[in-house]
C-alpha positions as CSV (number, residue, x, y, z in Angstrom):
1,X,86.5,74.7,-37.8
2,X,88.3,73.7,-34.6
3,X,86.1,72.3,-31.6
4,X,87.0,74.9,-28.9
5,X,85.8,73.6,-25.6
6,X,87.0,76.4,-22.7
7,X,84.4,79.1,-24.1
8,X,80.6,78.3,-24.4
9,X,79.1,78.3,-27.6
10,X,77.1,81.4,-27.3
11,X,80.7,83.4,-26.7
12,X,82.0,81.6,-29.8
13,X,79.4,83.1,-31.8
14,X,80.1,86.4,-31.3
15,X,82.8,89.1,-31.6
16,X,85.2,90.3,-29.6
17,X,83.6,93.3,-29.8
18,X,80.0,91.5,-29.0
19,X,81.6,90.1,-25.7
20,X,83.9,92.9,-24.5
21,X,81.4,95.9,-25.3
22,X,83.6,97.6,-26.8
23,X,84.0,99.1,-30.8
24,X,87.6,100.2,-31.8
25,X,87.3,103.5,-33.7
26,X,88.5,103.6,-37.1
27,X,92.4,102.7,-37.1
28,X,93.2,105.5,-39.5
29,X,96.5,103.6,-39.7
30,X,97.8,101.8,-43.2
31,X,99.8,99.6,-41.6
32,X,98.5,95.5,-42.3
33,X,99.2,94.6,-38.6
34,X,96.7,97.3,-37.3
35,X,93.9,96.8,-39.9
36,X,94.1,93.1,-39.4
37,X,93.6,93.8,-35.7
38,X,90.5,95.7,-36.1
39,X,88.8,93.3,-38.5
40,X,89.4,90.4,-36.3
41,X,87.6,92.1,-33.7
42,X,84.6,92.2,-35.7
43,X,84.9,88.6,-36.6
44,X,83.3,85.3,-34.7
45,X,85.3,84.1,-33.0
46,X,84.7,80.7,-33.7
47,X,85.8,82.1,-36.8
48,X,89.2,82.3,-35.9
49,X,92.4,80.0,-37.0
50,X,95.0,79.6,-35.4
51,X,97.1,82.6,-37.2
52,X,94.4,84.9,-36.3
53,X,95.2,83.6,-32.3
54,X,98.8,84.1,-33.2
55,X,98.6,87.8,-34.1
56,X,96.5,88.5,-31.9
57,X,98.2,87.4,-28.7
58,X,101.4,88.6,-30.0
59,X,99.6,92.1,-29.7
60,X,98.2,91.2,-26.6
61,X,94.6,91.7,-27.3
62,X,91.4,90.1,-25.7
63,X,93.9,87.6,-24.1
64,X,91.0,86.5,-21.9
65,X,88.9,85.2,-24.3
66,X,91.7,84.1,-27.2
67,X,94.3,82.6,-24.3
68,X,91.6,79.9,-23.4
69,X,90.6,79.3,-27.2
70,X,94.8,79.4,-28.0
71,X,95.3,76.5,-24.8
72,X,92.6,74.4,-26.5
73,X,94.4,74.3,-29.7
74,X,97.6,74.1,-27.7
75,X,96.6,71.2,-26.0
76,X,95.2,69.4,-29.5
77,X,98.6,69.6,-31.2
78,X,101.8,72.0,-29.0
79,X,103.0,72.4,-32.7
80,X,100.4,74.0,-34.4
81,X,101.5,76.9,-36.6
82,X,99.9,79.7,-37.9
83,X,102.0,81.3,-41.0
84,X,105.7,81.3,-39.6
85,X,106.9,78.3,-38.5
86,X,105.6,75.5,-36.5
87,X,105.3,76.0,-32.9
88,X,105.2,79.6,-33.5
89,X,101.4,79.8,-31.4
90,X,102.8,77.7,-28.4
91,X,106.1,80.6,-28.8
92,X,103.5,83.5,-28.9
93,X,102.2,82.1,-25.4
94,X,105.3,81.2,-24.1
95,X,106.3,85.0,-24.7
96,X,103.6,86.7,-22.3
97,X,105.4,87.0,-19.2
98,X,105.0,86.4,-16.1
99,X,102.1,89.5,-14.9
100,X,100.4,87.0,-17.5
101,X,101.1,83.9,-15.0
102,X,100.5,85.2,-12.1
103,X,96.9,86.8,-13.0
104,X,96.0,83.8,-14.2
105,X,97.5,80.8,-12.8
106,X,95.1,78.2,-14.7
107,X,96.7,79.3,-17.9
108,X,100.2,78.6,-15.9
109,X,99.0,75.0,-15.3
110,X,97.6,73.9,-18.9
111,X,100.8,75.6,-20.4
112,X,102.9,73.3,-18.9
113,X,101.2,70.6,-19.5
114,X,101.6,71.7,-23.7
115,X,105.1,72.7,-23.3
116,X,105.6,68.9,-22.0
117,X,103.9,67.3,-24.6
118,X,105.9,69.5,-27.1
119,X,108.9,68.5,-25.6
120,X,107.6,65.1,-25.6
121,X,107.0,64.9,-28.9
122,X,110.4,66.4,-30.1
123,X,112.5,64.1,-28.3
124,X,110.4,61.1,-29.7
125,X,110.1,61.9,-33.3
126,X,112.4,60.5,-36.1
127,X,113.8,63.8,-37.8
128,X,113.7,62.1,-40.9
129,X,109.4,60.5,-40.5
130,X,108.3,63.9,-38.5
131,X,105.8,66.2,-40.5
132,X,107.1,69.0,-38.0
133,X,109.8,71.4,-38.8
134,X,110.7,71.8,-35.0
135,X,113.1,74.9,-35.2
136,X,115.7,75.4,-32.9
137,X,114.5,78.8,-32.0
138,X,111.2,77.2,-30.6
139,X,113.6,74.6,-29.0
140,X,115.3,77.5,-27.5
141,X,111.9,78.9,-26.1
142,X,110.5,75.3,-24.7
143,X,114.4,74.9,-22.7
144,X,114.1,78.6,-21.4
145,X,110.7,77.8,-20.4
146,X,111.3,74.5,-18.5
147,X,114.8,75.6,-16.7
148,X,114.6,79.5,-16.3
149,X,118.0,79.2,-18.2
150,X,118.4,81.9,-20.8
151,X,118.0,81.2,-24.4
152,X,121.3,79.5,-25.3
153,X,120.9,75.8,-26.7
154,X,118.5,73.5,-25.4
155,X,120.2,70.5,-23.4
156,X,117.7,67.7,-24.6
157,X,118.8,65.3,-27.6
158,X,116.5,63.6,-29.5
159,X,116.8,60.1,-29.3
């Protein structure tokens, strides 16, 4: 279990649910994406991994309480991956936008500070020693997010 340190220990313990007073009806929906949804709301949240934070801030839900938990994982390793590819947490919350930014400008701050350590540790690694599969499409996202520029190729080379 992953030492989250932006959200006391009491939230941690409880549910989304718990925290925001609020109990989702029934979906009534088949589909995976909504039933996972639901149930993660009625799980700990120090319960969660980082594919749980993934989904879930791809959705947009409860970003007040999973954004903080997401930076702290962030911050451990930018790279971390849930079940796509890695990066693909730090490219979730690179994808908010900016009413996201601007509401909370802290969030702004420590999100830089990932995207240059991920950028960091691209351009230093040895393709051939890495244990990261650093896709281009993440590249793509870290360039756009550095330089405003849109999502053609990034302009660093590893070294």
């Amino acid at each position: 279990m992953f030492d989250y340190k932006s959200l006391p220990p009491e939230v941690l313990d409880k549910t989304l649910e718990d925290v925001e007073n609020d109990i989702w009806p029934d979906p009534g929906e088949p589909w995976n994406l909504v039933v996972k949804c639901h149930a993660l709301r009625k799980a700990p949240l120090c319960n969660f991994a980082v594919e749980d934070l993934r989904l879930m801030i791809g959705q947009k839900i409860s970003l007040e309480y999973l954004m903080p938990m997401a930076l702290d994982q962030l911050e451990a390793d930018p790279w971390v991956s849930g079940n796509f590819y890695d990066g693909d947490l730090l490219v979730f919350v690179l994808k908010l936008g900016r009413e996201t930014w601007s509401v909370h400008p802290d969030w702004k701050v420590r999100v830089d500070a990932i995207v240059d350590k991920a950028i960091e540790l691209y351009l230093s690694s040895d393709p051939d020693e890495t244990s990261y599969s650093f896709d281009d499409d993440v590249v793509r996202q870290l360039d756009h997010w550095k330089t405003g520029r849109s999502l053609g190729g990034s302009s660093w080379k590893r070294g």
